[in-house]
C-alpha positions as CSV (number, residue, x, y, z in Angstrom):
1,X,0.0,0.0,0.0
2,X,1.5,3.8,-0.8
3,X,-0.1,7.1,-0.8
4,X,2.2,9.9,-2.4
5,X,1.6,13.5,-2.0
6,X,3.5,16.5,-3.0
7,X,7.0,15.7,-1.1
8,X,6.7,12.2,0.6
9,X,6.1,9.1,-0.4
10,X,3.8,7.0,2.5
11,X,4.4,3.3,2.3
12,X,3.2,0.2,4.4
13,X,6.3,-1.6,5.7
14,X,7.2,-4.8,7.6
15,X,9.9,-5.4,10.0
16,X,12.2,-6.2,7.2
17,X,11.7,-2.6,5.8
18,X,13.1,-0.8,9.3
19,X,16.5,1.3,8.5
20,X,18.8,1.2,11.6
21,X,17.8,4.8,11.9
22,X,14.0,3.6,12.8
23,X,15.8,1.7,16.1
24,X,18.2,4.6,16.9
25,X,15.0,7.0,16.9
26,X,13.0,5.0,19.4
27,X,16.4,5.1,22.0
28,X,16.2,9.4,21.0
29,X,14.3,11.2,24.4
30,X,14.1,13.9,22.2
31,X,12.5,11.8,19.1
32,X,10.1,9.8,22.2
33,X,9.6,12.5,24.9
34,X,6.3,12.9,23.8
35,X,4.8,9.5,22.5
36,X,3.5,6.9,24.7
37,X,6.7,4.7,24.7
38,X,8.2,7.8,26.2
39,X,10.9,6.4,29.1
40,X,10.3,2.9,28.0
41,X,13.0,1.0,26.8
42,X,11.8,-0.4,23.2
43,X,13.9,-4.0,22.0
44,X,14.3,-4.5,18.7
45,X,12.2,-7.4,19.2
46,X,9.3,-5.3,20.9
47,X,9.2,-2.8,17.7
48,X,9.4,-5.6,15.1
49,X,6.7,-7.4,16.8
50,X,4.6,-4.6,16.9
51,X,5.4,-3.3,13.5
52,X,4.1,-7.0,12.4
53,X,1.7,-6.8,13.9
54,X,-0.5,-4.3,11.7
55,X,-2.1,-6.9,8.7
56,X,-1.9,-4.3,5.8
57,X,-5.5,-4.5,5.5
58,X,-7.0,-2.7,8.8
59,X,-3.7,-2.0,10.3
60,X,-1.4,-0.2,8.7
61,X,2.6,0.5,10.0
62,X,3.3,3.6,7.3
63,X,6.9,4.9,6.6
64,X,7.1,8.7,5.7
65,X,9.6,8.6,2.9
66,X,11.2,11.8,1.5
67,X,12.1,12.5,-2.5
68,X,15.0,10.4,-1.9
69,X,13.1,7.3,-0.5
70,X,15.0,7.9,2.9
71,X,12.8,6.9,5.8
72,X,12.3,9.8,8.0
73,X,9.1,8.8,9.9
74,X,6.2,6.8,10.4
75,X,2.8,6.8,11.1
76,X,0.5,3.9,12.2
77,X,-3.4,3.7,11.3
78,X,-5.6,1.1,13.4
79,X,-9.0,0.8,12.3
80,X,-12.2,-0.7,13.7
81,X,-14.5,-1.8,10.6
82,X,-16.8,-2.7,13.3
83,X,-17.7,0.9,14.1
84,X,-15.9,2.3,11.0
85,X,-13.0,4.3,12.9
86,X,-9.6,4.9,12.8
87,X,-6.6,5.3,15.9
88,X,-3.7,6.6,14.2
89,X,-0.5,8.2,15.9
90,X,3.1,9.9,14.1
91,X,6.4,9.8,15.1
92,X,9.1,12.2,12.9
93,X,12.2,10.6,13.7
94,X,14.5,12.7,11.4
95,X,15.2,15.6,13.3
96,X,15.4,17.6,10.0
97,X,12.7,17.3,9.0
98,X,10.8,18.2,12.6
99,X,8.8,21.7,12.0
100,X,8.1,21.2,8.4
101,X,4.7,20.3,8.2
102,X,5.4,17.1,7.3
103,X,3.0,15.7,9.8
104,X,0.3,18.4,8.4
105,X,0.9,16.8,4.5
106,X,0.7,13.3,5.6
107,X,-2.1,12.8,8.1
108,X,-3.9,15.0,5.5
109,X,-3.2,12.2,2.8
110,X,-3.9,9.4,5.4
111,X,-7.4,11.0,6.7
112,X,-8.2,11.2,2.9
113,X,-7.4,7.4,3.0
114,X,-9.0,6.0,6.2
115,X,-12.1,8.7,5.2
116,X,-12.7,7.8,1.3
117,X,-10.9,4.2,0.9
118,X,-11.4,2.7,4.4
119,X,-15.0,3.9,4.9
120,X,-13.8,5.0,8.4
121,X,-16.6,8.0,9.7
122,X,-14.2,9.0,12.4
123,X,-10.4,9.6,13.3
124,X,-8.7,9.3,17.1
125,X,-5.9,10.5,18.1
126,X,-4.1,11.8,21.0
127,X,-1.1,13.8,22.1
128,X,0.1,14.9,25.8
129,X,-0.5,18.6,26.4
130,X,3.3,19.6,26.7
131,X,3.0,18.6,22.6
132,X,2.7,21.8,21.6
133,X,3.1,21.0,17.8
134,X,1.2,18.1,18.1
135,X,-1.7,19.8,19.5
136,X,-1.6,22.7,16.4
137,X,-1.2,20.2,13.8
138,X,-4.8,18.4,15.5
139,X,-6.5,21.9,15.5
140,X,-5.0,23.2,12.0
141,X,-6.6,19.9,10.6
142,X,-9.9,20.6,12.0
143,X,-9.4,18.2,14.7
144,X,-12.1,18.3,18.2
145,X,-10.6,18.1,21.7
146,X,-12.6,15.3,22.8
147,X,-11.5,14.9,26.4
148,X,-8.8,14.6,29.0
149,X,-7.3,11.9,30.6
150,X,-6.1,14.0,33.8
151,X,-2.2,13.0,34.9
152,X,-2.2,10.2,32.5
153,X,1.2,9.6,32.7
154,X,4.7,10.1,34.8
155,X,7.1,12.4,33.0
156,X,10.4,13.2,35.0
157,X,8.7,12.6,38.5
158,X,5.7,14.9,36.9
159,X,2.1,14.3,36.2
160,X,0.7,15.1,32.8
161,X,-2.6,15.0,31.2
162,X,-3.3,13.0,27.8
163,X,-5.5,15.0,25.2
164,X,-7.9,13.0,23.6
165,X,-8.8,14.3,19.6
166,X,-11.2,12.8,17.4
167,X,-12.0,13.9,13.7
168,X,-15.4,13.4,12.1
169,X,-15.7,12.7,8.1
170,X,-18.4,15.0,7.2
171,X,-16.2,17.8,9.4
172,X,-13.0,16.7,7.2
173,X,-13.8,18.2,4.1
174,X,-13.6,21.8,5.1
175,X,-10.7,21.2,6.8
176,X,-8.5,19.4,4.0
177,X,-5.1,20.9,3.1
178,X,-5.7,19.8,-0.4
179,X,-8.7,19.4,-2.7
């Protein structure tokens, strides 16, 4: 499966597909401090496994792929045909590239996706609420806080609160970066 926009290419990948970079990223506090395997101590085994474990068909493991084919990210998409959603969550590994908008072009291409080829109705998401960039790239897309998961997690001997965002269908199309 690939989606291409204007500057990356957005491709399903297996375990096999990981660059050594992809393993180095999820070791990064800086690339991690603000996803939920923050202070966690991934394997190589662990990630594999859970790359794997997305079936390409309602589970999707992306890589964000620049001109040059060079991974620089990834985003994963888990959908529920049952109730016709979608969970998705980003991680920009390539510190480069951080500030871009590359999460802005993609989850724009991958809402298009889970909204017109997955049937999906709604899109869920969430970001703690010291992600400042996370948390303008959900409200520049149209995104709705949903709710708060108060002191969710233990950051540095500190409390912080999850942000729950969700994304409805019919609100997407006013919303879309692209047309």
């Amino acid at each position: 499966m690939q989606i291409k926009t204007e500057n990356f290419l957005i491709k399903s990948l297996k375990s096999n597909d990981l660059s050594d970079d992809y393993f180095l990223w999820l070791k990064d506090k800086d690339v991690t401090r603000h996803l939920f395997i923050a202070e966690t101590d991934v394997s190589e085994k662990q990630a594999r496994l859970y790359v794997d474990s997305h079936d390409g068909e309602n589970d999707f493991f992306f890589g964000i792929l620049d001109h040059s084919e060079k991974l620089i990210g990834t985003h994963s998409v888990k959908t529920c045909k049952a109730h016709r959603r979608s969970s998705m969550g980003v991680m920009i590994g390539d510190k480069s590239y951080w500030g871009k908008q590359v999460v802005l072009e993609v989850r724009s291409a991958i809402l298009d996706f889970i909204f017109f080829k997955k049937e999906c109705e709604k899109a869920e998401a969430g970001c703690y609420k010291s992600n400042l960039p996370a948390i303008y790239n959900f409200q520049r897309l149209g995104w709705h806080l949903e709710g708060v998961r108060r002191e969710h997690r233990v950051k540095s001997d500190t409390r912080e609160d999850l942000l729950l965002f969700g994304l409805l269908k019919k609100e997407w199309h006013s919303h879309r970066l692209h047309d």
